[in-house]
TIVOPA-88834 format. One record per residue: residue number from 1; residue in one letter; chain; x negated, y negated, z of N, C-alpha, C in turn. Coordinates in steps of 0.1 Angstrom, whole numbers, plus 5000, padded with zeros to 4 digits. Example, Ala and Ser with C-alpha at 12.3 -4.5 7.8 and 13.67 -1.06 7.14 Angstrom:
<atoms>
{1,A,A,{4868,5057,5078},{4877,5045,5078},{4868,5033,5078}}
{2,S,A,{4872,5022,5071},{4863,5011,5071},{4871,5000,5079}}
</atoms>
This chain:
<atoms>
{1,X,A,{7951,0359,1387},{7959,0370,1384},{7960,0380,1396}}
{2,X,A,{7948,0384,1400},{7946,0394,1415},{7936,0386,1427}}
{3,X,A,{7943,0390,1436},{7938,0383,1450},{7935,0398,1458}}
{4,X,A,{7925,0397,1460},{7926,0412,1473},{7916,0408,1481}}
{5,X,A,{7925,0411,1496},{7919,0408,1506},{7906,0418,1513}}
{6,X,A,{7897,0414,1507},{7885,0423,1512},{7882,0426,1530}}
{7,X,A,{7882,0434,1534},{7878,0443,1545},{7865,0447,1549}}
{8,X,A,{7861,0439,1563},{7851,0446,1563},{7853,0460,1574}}
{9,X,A,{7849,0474,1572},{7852,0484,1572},{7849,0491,1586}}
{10,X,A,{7838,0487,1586},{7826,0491,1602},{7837,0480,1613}}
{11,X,A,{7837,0469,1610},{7845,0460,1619},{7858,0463,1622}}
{12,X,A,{7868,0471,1609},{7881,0474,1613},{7879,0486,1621}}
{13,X,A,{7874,0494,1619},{7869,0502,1630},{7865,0506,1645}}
{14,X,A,{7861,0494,1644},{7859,0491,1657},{7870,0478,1664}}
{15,X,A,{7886,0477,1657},{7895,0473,1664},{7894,0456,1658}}
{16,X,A,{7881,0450,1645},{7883,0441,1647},{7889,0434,1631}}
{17,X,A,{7898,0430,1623},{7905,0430,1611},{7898,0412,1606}}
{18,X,A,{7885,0417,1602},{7878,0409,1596},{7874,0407,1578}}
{19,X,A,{7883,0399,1574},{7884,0398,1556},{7886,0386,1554}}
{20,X,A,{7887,0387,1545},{7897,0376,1533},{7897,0380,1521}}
{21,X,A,{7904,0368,1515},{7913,0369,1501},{7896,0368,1491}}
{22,X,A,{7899,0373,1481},{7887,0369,1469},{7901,0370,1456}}
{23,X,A,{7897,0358,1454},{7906,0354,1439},{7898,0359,1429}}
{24,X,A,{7902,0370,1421},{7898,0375,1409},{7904,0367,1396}}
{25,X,A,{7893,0372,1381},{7882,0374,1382},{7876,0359,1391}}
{26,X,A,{7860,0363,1392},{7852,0356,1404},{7840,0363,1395}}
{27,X,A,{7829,0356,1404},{7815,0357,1402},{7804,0368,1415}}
{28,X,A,{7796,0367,1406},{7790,0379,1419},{7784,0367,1431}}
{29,X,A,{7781,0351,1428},{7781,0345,1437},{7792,0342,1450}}
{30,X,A,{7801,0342,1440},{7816,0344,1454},{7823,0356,1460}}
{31,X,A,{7808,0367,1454},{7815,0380,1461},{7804,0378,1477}}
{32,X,A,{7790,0375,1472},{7779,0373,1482},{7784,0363,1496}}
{33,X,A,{7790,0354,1490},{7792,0342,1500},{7806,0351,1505}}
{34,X,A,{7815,0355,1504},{7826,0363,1509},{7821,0373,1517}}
{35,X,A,{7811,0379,1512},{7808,0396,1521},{7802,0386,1532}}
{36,X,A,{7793,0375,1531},{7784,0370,1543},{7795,0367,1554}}
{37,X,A,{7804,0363,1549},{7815,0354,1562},{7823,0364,1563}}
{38,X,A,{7820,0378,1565},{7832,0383,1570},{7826,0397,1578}}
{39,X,A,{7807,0391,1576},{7795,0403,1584},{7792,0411,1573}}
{40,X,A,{7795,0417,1563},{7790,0426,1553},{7771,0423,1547}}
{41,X,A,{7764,0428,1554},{7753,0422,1552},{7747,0436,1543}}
{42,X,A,{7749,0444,1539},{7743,0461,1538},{7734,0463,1545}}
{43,X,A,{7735,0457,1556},{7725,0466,1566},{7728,0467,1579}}
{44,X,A,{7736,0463,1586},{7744,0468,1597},{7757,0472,1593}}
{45,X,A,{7767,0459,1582},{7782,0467,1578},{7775,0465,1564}}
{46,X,A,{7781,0475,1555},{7777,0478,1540},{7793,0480,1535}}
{47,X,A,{7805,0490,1539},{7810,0496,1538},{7824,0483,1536}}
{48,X,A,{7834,0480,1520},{7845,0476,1527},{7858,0478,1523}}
{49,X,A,{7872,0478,1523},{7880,0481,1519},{7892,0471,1516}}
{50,X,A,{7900,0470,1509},{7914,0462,1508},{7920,0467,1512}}
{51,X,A,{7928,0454,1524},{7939,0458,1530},{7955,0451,1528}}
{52,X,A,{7948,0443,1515},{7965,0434,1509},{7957,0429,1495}}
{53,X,A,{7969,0429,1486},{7968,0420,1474},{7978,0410,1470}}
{54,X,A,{7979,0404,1470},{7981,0391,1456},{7983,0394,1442}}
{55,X,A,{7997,0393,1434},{7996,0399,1422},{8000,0384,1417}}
{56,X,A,{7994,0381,1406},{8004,0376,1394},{8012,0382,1385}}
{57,X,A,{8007,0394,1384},{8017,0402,1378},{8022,0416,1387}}
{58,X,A,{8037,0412,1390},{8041,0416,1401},{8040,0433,1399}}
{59,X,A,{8042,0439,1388},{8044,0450,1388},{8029,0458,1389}}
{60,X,A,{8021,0445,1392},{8007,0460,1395},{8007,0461,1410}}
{61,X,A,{8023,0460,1418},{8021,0463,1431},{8025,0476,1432}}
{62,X,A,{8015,0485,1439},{8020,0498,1439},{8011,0506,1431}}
{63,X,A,{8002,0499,1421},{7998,0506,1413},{7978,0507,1419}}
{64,X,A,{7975,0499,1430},{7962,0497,1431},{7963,0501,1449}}
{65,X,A,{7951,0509,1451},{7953,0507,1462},{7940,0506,1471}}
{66,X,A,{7939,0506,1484},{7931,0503,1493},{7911,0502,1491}}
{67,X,A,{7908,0513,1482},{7899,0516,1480},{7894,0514,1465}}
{68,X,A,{7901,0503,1455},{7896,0502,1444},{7884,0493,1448}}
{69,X,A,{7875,0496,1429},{7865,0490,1432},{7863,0476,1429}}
{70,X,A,{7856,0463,1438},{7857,0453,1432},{7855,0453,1417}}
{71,X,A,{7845,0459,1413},{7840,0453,1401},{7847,0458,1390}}
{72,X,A,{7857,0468,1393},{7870,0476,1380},{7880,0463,1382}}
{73,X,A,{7887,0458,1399},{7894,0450,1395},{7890,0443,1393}}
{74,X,A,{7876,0431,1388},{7871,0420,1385},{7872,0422,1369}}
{75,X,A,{7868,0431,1367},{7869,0432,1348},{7888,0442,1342}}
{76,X,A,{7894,0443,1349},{7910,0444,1347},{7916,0429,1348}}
{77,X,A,{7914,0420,1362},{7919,0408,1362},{7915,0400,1354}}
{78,X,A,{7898,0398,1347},{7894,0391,1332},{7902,0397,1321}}
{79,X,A,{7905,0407,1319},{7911,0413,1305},{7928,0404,1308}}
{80,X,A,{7931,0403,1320},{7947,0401,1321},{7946,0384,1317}}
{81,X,A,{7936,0375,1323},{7933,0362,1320},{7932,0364,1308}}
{82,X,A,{7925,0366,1300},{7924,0366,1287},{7940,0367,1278}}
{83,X,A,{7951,0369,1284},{7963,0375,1279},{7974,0362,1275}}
{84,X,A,{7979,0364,1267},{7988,0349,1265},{8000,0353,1274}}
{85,X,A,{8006,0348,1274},{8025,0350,1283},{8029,0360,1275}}
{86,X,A,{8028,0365,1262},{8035,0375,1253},{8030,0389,1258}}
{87,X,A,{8017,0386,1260},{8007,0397,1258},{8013,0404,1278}}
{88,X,A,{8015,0394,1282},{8017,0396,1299},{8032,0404,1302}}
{89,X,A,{8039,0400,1293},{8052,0406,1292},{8049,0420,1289}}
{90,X,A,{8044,0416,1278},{8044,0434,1276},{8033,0442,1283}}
{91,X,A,{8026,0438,1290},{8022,0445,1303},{8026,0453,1313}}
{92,X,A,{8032,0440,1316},{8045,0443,1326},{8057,0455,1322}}
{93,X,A,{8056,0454,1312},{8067,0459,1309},{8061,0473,1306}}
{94,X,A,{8048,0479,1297},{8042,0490,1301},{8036,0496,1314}}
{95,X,A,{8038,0486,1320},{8035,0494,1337},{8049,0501,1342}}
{96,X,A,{8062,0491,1341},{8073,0499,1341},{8079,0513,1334}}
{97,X,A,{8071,0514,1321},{8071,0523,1314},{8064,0540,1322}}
{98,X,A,{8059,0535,1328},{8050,0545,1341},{8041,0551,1331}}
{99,X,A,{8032,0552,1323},{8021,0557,1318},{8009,0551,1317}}
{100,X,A,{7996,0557,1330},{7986,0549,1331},{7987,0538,1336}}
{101,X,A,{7993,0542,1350},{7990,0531,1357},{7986,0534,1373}}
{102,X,A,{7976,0550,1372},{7973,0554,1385},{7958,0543,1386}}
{103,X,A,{7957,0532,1391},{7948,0530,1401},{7937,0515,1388}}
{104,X,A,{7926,0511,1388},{7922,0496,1380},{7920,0505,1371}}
{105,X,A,{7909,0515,1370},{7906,0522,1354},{7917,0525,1345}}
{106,X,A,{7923,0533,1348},{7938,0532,1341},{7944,0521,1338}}
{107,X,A,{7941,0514,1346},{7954,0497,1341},{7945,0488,1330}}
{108,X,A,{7932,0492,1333},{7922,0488,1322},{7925,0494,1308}}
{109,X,A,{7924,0506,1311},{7930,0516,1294},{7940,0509,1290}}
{110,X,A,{7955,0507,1295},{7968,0499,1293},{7962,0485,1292}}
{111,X,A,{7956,0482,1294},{7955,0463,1294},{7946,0465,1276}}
{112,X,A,{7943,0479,1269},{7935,0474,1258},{7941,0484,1249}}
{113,X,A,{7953,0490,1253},{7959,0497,1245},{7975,0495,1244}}
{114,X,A,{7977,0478,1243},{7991,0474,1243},{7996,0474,1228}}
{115,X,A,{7989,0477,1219},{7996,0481,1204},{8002,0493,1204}}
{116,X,A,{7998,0499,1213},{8006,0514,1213},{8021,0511,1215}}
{117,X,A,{8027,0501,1221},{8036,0502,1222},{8048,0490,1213}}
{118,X,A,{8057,0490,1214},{8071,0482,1205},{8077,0478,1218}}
{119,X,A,{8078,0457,1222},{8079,0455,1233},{8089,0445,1224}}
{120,X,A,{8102,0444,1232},{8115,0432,1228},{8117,0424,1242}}
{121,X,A,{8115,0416,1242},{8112,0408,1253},{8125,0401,1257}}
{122,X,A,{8132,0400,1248},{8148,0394,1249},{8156,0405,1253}}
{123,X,A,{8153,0415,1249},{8160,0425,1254},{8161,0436,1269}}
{124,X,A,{8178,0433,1274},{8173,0439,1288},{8186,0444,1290}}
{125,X,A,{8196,0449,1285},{8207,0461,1285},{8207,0468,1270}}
{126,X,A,{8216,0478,1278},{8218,0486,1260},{8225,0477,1253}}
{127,X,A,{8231,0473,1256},{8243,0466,1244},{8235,0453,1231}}
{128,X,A,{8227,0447,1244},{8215,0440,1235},{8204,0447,1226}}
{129,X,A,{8200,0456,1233},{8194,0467,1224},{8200,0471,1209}}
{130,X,A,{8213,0475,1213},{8221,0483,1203},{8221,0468,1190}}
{131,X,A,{8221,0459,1193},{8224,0445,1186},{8210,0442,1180}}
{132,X,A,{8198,0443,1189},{8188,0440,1181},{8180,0451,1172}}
{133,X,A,{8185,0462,1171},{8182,0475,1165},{8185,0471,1154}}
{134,X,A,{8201,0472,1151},{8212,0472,1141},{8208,0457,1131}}
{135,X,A,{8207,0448,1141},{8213,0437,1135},{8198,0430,1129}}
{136,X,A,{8185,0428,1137},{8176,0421,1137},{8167,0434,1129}}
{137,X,A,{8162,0448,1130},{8155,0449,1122},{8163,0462,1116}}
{138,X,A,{8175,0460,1110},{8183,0470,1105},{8183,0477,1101}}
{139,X,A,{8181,0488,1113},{8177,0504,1115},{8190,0511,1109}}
{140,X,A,{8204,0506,1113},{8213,0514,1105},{8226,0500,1100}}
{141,X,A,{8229,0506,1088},{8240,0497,1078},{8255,0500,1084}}
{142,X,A,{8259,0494,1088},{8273,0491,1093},{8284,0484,1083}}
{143,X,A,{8292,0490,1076},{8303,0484,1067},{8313,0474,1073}}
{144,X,A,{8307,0465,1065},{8315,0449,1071},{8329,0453,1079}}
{145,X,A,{8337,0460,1073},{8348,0462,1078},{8351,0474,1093}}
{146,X,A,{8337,0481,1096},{8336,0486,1111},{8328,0477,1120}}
{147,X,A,{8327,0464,1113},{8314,0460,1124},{8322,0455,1136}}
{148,X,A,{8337,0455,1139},{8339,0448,1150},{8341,0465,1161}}
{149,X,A,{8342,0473,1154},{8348,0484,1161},{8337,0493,1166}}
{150,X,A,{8324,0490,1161},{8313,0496,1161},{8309,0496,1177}}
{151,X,A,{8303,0505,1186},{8297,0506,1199},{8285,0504,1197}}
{152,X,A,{8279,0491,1199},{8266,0487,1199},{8261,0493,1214}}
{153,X,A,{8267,0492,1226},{8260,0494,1238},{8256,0511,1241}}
{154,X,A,{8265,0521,1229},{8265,0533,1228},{8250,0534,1218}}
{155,X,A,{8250,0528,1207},{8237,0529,1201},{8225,0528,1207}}
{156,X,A,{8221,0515,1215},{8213,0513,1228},{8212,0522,1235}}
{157,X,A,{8223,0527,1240},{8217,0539,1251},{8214,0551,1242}}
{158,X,A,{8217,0554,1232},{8210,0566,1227},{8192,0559,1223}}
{159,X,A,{8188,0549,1223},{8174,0548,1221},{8172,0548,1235}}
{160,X,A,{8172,0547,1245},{8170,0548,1258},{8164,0563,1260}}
{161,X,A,{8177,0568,1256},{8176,0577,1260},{8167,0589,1249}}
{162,X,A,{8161,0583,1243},{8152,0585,1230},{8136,0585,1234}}
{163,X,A,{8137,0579,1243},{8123,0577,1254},{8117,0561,1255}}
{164,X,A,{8126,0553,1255},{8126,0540,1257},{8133,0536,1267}}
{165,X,A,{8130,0523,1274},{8132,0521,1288},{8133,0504,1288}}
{166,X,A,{8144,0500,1299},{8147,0485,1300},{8139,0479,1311}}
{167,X,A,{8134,0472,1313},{8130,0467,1322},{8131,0454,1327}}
{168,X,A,{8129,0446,1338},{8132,0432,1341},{8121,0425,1326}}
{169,X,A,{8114,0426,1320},{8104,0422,1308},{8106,0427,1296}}
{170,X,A,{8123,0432,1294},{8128,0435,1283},{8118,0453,1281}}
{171,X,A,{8128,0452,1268},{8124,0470,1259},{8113,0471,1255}}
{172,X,A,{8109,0483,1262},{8093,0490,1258},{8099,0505,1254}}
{173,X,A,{8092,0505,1245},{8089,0520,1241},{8073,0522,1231}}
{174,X,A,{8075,0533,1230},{8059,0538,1224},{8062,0543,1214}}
{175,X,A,{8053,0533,1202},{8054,0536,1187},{8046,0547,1178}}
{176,X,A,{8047,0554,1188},{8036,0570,1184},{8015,0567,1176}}
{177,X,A,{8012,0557,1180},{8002,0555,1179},{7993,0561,1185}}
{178,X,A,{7979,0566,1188},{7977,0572,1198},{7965,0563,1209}}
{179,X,A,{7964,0566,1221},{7963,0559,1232},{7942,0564,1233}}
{180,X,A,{7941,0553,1231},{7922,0555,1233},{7922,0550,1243}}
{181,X,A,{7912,0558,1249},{7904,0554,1264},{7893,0554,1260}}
{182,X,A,{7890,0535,1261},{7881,0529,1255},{7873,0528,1271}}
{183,X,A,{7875,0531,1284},{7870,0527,1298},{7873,0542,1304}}
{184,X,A,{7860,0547,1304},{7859,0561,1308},{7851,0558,1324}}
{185,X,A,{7849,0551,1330},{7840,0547,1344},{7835,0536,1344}}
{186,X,A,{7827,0536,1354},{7826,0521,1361},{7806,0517,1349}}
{187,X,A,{7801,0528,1342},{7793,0526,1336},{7797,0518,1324}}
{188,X,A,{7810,0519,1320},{7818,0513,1308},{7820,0497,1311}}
{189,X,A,{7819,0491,1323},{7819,0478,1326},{7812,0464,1320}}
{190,X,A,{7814,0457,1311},{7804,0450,1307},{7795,0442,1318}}
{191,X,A,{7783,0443,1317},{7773,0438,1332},{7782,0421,1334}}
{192,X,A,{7792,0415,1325},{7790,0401,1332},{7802,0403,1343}}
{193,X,A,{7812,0414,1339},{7822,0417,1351},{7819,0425,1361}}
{194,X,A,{7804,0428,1361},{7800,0437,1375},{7798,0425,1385}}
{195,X,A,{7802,0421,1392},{7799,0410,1407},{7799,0418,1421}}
{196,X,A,{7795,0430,1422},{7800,0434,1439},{7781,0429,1440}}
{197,X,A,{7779,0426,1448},{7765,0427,1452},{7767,0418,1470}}
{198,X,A,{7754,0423,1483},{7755,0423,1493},{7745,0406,1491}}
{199,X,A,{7750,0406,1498},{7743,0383,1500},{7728,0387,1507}}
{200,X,A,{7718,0381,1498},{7708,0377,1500},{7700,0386,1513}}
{201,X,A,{7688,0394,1513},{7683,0398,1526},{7677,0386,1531}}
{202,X,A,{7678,0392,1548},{7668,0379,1554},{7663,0373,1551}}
{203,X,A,{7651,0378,1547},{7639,0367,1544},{7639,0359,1540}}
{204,X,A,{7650,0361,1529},{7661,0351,1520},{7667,0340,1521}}
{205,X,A,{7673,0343,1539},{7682,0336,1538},{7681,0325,1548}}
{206,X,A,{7687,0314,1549},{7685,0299,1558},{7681,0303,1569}}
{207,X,A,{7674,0298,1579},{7665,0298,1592},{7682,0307,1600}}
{208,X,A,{7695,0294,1595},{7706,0295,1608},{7713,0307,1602}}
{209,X,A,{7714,0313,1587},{7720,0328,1584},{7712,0339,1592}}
{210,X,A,{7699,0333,1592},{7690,0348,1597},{7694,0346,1615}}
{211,X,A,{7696,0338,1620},{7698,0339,1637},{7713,0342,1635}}
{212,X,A,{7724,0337,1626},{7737,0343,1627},{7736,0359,1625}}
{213,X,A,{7728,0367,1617},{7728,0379,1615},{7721,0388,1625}}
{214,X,A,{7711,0379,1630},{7704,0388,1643},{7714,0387,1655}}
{215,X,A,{7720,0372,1659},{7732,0378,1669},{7743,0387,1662}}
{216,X,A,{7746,0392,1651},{7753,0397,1650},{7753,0413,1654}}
{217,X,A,{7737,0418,1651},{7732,0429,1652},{7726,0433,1663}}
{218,X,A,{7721,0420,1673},{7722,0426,1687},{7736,0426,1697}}
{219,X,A,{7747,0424,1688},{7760,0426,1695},{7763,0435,1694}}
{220,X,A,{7764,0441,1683},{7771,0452,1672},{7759,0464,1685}}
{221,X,A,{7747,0463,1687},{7737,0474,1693},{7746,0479,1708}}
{222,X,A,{7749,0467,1717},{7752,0460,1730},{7768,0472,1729}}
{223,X,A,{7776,0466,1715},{7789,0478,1719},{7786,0493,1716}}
{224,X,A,{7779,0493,1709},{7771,0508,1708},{7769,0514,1723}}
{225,X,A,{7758,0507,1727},{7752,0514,1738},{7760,0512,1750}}
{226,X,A,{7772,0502,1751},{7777,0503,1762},{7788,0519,1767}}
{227,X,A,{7785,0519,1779},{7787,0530,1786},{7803,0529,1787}}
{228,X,A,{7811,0544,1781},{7824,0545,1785},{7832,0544,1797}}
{229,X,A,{7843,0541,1797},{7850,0537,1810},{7849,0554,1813}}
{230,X,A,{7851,0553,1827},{7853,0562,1841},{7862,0570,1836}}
{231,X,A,{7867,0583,1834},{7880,0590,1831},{7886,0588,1847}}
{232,X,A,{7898,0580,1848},{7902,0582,1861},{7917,0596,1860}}
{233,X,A,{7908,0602,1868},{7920,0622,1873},{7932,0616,1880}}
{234,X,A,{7941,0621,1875},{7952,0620,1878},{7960,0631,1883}}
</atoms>
């Protein structure tokens, strides 16, 4: 469902754009093995950021950005897997709706508060609207003898304009239910979708990770301490 390309932060910094993709949800093993190969050890780089995502659901582009936390989008993209195609629609279609959808905690609240809303999935102009209103759960009675002359696409747009909205994933609107925010922080996470964790310390790790991380860290010293170029006056 989410791909985001992890960053490591110290290294973009210093001019060098060292990441990759992590396919969400994931494990806290495939967050370890990702931070190793890209230098994130917490003890010279600790620090990292996203600098691209991967949607399956296209409309959470725009809604996530640079600095979420793995472990919010790891338990938002488990809630979205868990979702059938029906449940995905109307997702989508409440992101278009624009309420609660600043940043993973919020899209979390919306990914567990989709009863709030009334989603027609066939439906994607007024005129269809106006038809599935009338006709399918018959909000208003039409006398056989007006039904040809009747403005279905006029009916439609007065629910639109009622506070309902079309979107490429058909009609959403909100059935006046009220909206719980069951995910108040990152303490609200259940521990199996917490996965950010830094790969194994030294002592820990294979004879050839511990010599890959010591050249790492007497490199990283080497551009530290090297001396700036000359200002040449002009």
């Amino acid at each position: 469902m989410i791909e985001a390309y992890i960053t490591n932060l110290g290294k973009y910094v210093g001019g060098d754009l060292c990441g990759e993709y992590l396919k969400l949800p994931a494990s806290q093993e495939d967050v370890q093995a990702l931070l190793s190969r890209i230098g994130v050890d917490g003890v010279l780089y600790e620090e990292v950021f996203i600098t691209d995502y991967k949607m399956g659901v296209a409309s959470l582009h725009g809604c996530l950005d640079e600095y979420e936390s793995i472990d919010e989008l790891n338990y938002l993209a488990s809630l979205l897997d868990d979702m059938d195609e029906g449940d995905i629609e109307k997702f989508e279609a409440a992101i278009a709706y624009g309420e609660h959808t600043n940043g993973a905690g919020e899209l979390i609240n919306l990914a567990q508060n989709l009863d709030c809303y009334e989603h027609y999935s066939e439906v994607t102009t007024e005129e269809e609207l106006g038809y599935y209103l009338i006709d399918e759960l018959g909000m208003l009675n039409i006398p056989e003898d007006l039904v040809n002359y009747f403005d279905y696409e006029a009916y439609g747009r007065d629910a639109v304009l009622n506070g309902g909205i079309l979107t490429d994933a058909g009609y959403m609107q909100h059935n006046g239910s009220g909206f719980t925010e069951y995910y108040g922080g990152r303490d609200d996470i259940p521990d199996e979708y917490k996965i950010f964790a830094y790969p194994d310390p030294p002592e820990k790790m294979p004879i050839k990770q511990q010599l890959e991380m010591y050249g790492r860290m007497v490199s990283a010293r080497a551009d530290n301490h090297r001396p700036a170029p000359e200002r040449v006056e002009r």
